[in-house]
N, C-alpha and C positions, 0 to 999 in steps of 0.2 A: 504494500500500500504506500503510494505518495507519501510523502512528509506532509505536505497541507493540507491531504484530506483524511488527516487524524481529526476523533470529534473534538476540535474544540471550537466551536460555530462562532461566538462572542468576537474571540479573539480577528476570526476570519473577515467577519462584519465591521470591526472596527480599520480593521487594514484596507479594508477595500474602497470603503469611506475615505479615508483620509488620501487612497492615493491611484485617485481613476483615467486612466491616459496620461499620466503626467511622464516626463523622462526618466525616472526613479523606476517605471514599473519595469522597463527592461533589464534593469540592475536587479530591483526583486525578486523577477522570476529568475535570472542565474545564479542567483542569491538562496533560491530555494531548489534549484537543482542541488547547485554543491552541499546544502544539509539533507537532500535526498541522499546524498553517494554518502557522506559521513555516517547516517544511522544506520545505513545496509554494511556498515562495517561492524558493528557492534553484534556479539554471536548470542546473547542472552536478552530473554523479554522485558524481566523486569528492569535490565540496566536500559536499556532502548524505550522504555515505558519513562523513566526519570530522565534520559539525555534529551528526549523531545519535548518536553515539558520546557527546560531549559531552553534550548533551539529556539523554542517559539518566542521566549520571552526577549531572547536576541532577537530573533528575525524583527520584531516588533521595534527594537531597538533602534534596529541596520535602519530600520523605512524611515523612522524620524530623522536621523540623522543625512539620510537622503534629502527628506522635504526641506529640513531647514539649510542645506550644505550652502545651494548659490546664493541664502540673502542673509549674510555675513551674522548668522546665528540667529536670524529673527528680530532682533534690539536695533528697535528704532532709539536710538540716542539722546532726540528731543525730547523722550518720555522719562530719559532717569533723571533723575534728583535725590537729595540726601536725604534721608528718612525723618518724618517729624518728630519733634519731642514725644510722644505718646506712643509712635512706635518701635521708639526702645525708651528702658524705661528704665535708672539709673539704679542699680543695686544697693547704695547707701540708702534708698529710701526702701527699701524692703521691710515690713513688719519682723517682729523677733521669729523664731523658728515656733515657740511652744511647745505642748507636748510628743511623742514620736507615734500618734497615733495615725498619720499620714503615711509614716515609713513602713508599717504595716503591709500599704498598698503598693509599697515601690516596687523595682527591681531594676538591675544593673548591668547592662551592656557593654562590652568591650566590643570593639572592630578589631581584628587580630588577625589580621589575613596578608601581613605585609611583609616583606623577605629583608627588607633594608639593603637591596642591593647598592644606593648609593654610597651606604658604607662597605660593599664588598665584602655583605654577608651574603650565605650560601641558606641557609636556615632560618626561620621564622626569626623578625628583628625581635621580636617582645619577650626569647629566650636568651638575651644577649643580656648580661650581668653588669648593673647600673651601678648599685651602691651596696657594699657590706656583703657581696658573694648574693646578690637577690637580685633576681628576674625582673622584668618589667611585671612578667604575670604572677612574680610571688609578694609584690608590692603591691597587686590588685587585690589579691587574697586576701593579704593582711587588711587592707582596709575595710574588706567586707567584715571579716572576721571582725573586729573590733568593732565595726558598730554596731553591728547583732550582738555582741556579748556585753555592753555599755547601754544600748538602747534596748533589749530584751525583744528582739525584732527576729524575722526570718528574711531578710533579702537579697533571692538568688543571685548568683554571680553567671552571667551569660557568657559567651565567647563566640563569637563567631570567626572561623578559621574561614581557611581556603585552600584547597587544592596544594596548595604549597605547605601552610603552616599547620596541618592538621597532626599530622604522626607528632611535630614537637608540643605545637600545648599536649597533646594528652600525655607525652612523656611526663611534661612538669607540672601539669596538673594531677597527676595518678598520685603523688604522695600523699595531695587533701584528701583523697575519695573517704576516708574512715572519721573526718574532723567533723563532728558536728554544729560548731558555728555556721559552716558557710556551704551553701549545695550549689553545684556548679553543673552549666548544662553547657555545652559546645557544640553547636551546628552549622555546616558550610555554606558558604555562599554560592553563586554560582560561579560556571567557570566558562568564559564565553573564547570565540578563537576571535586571533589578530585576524587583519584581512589585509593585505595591500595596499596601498596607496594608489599606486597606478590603476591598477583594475576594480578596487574595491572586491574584489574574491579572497576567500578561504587561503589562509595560512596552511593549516592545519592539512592531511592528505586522510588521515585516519583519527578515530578519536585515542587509538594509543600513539600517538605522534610524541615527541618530542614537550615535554611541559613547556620550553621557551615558547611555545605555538599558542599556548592558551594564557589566558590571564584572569583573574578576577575583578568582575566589572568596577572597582571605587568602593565608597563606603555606602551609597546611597542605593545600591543593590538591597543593604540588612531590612529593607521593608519585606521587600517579595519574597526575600530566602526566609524572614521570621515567619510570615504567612503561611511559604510552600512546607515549610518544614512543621509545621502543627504546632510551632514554638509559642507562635501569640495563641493559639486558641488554649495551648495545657495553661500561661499566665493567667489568663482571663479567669479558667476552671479553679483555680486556684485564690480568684479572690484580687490578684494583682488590677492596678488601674493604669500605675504611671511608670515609663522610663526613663531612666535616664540611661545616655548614651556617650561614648568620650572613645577617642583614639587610645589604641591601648598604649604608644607610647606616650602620652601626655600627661607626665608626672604630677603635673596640677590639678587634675580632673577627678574631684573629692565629692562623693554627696555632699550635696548644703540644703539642708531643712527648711533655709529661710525661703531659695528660689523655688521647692516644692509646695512649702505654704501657699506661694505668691503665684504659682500657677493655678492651685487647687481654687483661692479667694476670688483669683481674676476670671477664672473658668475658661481660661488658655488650653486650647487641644495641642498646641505646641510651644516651647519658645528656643529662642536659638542665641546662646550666650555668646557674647560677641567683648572685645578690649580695644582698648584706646591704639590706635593704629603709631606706628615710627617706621623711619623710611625702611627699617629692615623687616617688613611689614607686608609691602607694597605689592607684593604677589597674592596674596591671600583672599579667597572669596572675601565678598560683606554684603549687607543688607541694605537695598534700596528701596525707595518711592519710585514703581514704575509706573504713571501713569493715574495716580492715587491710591494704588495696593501694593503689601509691603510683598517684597520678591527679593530671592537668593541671587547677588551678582557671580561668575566666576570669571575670573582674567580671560579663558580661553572663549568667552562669547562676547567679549568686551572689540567692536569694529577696532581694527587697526589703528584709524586716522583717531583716536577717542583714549587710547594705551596713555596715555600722558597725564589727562586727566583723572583717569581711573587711578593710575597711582599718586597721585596728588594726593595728604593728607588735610585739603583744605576741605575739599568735596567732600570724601569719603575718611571721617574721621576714626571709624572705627572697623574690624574685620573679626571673621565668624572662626571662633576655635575649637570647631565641630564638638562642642559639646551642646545638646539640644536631648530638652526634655519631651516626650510624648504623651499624649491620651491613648492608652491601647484599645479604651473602646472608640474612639475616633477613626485610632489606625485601622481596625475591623471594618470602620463604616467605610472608608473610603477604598482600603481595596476591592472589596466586596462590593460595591455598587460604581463609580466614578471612574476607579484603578486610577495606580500612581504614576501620570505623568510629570518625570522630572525632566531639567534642564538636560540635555545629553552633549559630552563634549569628545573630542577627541585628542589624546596623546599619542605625540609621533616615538614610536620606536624603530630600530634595526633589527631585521631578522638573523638566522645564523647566516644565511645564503648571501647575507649583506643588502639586502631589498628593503626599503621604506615602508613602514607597514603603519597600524593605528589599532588603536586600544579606546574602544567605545565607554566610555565612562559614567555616570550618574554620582551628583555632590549631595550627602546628605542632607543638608541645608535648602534645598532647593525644595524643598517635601512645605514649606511654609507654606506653599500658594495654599493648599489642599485641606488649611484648618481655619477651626474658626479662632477667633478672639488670638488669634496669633501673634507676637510681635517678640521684639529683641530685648536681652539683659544685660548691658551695658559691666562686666562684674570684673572684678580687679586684677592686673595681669598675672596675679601669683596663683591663677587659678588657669592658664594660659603657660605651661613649662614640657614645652616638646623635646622629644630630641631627635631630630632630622639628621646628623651629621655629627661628625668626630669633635669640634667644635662643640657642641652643646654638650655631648656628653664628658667632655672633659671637666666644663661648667657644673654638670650634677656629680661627678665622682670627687669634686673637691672639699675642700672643711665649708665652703658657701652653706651647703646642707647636711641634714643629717635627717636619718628615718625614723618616724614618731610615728608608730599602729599604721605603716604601710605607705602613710605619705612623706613625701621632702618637705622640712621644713630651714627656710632662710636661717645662718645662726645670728642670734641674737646679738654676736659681736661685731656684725656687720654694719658700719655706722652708717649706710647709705641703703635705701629700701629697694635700689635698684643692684641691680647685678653688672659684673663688669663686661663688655665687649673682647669677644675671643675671636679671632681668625688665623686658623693653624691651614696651613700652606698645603700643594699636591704630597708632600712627602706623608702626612700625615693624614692624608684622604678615608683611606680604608682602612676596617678595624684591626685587623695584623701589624700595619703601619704603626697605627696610635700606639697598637698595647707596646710596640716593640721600642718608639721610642720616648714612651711617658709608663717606663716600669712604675716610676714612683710620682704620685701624683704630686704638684708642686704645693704650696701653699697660699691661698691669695683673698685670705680674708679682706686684707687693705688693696685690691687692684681694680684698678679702672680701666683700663685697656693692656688688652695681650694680642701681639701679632707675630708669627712664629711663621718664617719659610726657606726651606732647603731641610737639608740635613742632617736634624738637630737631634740631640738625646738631650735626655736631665737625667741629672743624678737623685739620690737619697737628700729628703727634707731642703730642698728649694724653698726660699721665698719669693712671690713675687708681690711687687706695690707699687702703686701709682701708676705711669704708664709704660711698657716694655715690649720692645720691637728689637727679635733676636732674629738672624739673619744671616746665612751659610751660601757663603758665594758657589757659584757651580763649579762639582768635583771635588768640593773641602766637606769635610765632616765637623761640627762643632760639638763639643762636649759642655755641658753647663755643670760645672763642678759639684760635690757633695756640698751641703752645705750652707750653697752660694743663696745669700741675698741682692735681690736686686729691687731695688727701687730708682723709677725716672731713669731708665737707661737704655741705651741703643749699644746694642753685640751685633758685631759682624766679624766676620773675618775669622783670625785666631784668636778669641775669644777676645779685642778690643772695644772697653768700655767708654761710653760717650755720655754723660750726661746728659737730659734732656731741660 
């Protein structure tokens, strides 16, 4: 049987609607040929029964991103504006948290699907070891753990992997399975194939191809995979109302009782916690006024001629730190009657064959059109601590922090509320790189700027202070002695110090 004329009829009606003689339908149907030829690869029913269920939710995908490809994302320009006072709405004015009879009704999502290839990890990034020999996901743990055992609460601990990261959570999560504090459920995402650039066709030749071939669609998939996976209807059975949602590496992303209050009082089906933008910022989805409703921006639909503006922090003062609370009876409503269309983008990749290919994406954040009473939480950046790159996480491995029940917290000796600026060079790119030359983390309670590039090691109990730009000319290796304090100083060369 066809791949399209599996029953799923809705789905078929909605497709055909949106895209009647237009130049897309020629790409469609060879678009549905090539996941004909991939599910006749698959030797068993029930796997061929789940791969087309997926399939379709791409194919659905492929079309949109067809419709909107030649009008530069849809975004008329002259419709966005800054979002008004009221729809974000500043955290310091948030009521006290009160009792934790709300937390009753929570429950708690990771995104955990991500490999951290930009650090030149091979394995799930959120098994990579932050602070005190602990996981990104044994720092999730704890947190849960403690505030079921502190607020006398049961709220589960989700995870949603992917195709990549699955085999390592369950590794590191298998030592909780007998802890009573915290119940922990982990289900995948999907797993959609790259396609081309030129042709817009199938990467992929088989569904056992090569994993470089396939990807996991973004964060803004965890709607359809919660749904496909029964995961929101056992919360629901369960009593559960509300989630919250956070990147599993964003060490900042702590329940806070007061913004659950403040959605429960406001009768928000969503809100999307968003911070004060700085130009190293300037990439990051944010929330606009388009048109008079509030709407998820992302760079990658932002017109060319308009990139200037958009990172401008005059405009767009503040950007979304994928932490966003849900209504799961909401969620229910809308995929079930409406379905969730989000913004859809694409990421340019390389294949192994060296071909230009694209990775079809959905931003969580963009799910705001689809609720009601919706709008943004404007809340303090110490709740906004990612770690992207070797650079941050040198930031978290240092005395700056230390772990209290799971989370980082700023040390108290730190006389500045901000944290210092770190920029470690290509020699220190990938995590091998880092660990091999920062064995010993330096110390930089008192540091304001650190910029490190070439060929640098540090030794045992470094100080750093004020601001330091160490710098290893091409072909020289620098040693930064045991010991050494540096404050206000520029190293190059054979370790010559410069005063700044």
């Amino acid at each position: 049987m066809p791949f399209f004329n599996y029953p799923v009829r809705r789905f078929r009606r909605r497709e055909r609607k949106n895209f009647p003689n237009t130049p897309g339908s020629v790409a469609n149907a060879s678009m549905r040929d090539e996941l004909d030829r991939l599910v006749n690869t698959i030797p068993y029913p029930t796997s061929k029964k789940l791969f087309i269920s997926e399939m379709q939710s791409f194919l659905h995908l492929y079309s949109r991103y067809l419709a909107q490809k030649p009008t530069a994302e849809n975004i008329d320009w002259q419709k966005v504006s800054t979002p008004r006072p009221e729809q974000i709405v500043s955290y310091e004015t948030l009521p006290e948290a009160g009792d934790n009879v709300l937390l009753k009704k929570l429950a708690v999502l990771r995104v955990n699907g991500g490999l951290g290839s930009t650090m030149g990890m091979v394995g799930a990034k959120s098994a990579l070891e932050v602070k005190d020999n602990m996981t990104f996901l044994d720092l999730a743990v704890q947190q849960i753990k403690h505030l079921n055992s502190t607020e006398h609460v049961d709220v589960p601990l989700l995870l949603m992997t992917s195709f990549n990261t699955q085999e390592d959570t369950i590794r590191i999560v298998k030592k909780y399975a007998n802890q009573h504090q915290v119940r922990i459920t982990t289900f995948n995402q999907s797993r959609y194939p790259k396609i081309y650039n030129d042709t817009l066709l199938l990467v992929p030749k088989s569904v056992d191809d090569d994993r470089k071939a396939w990807y996991p669609p973004g964060h803004g998939d965890l709607y359809l995979a919660l749904h496909r996976s029964g995961v929101l209807d056992q919360l629901l059975t369960e009593g559960k109302e509300y989630l919250f949602v956070s990147n599993s590496d964003n060490l900042g992303a702590v329940v806070d009782s007061k913004i659950l209050r403040h959605m429960v009082e406001t009768e928000a089906e969503f809100l999307v916690e968003v911070t004060n933008r700085t130009k190293a910022d300037v990439k990051g989805g944010t929330l606009i006024d388009y048109d008079g409703t509030l709407q998820f921006l992302e760079i990658a639909q932002v017109p060319l001629g308009c990139l200037e503006e958009f990172e401008s922090v005059k405009k767009f003062k503040s950007f979304s730190t994928n932490n966003v609370w849900v209504n799961l009876k909401a969620l229910k409503r809308v995929m079930e009657t409406q379905g969730m269309e989000l913004n859809v983008f694409a990421k340019q990749k390389v294949t192994e064959d060296g071909r230009s290919a694209l990775q079809l994406e959905t931003a969580v954040g963009s799910a705001i059109k689809h609720f009601k009473n919706s709008h943004g939480i404007n809340v303090p950046r110490s709740r906004f601590l990612p770690v992207k790159n070797c650079s941050d996480l040198l930031l978290v491995k240092s005395d700056l922090y230390s772990p209290q029940n799971g989370r980082l917290v700023l040390s108290e000796q730190r006389m500045f509320g901000t944290t210092p600026v770190i920029k470690l060079g290509d020699h220190f790119k990938k995590i091998q790189q880092f660990q091999k030359r920062l064995r010993y983390i330096p110390r930089m309670l008192e540091l304001d700027h650190l910029t490190v590039t070439g060929d640098v090691y540090f030794g045992r109990n470094v100080t750093l202070r004020g601001t330091v730009i160490i710098v290893a000319g091409e072909g020289q290796r620098l040693d930064i002695p045991d010991g050494c304090v540096l404050e206000n100083r520029l190293i190059s060369g054979g370790l010559m110090m410069t005063e700044l």
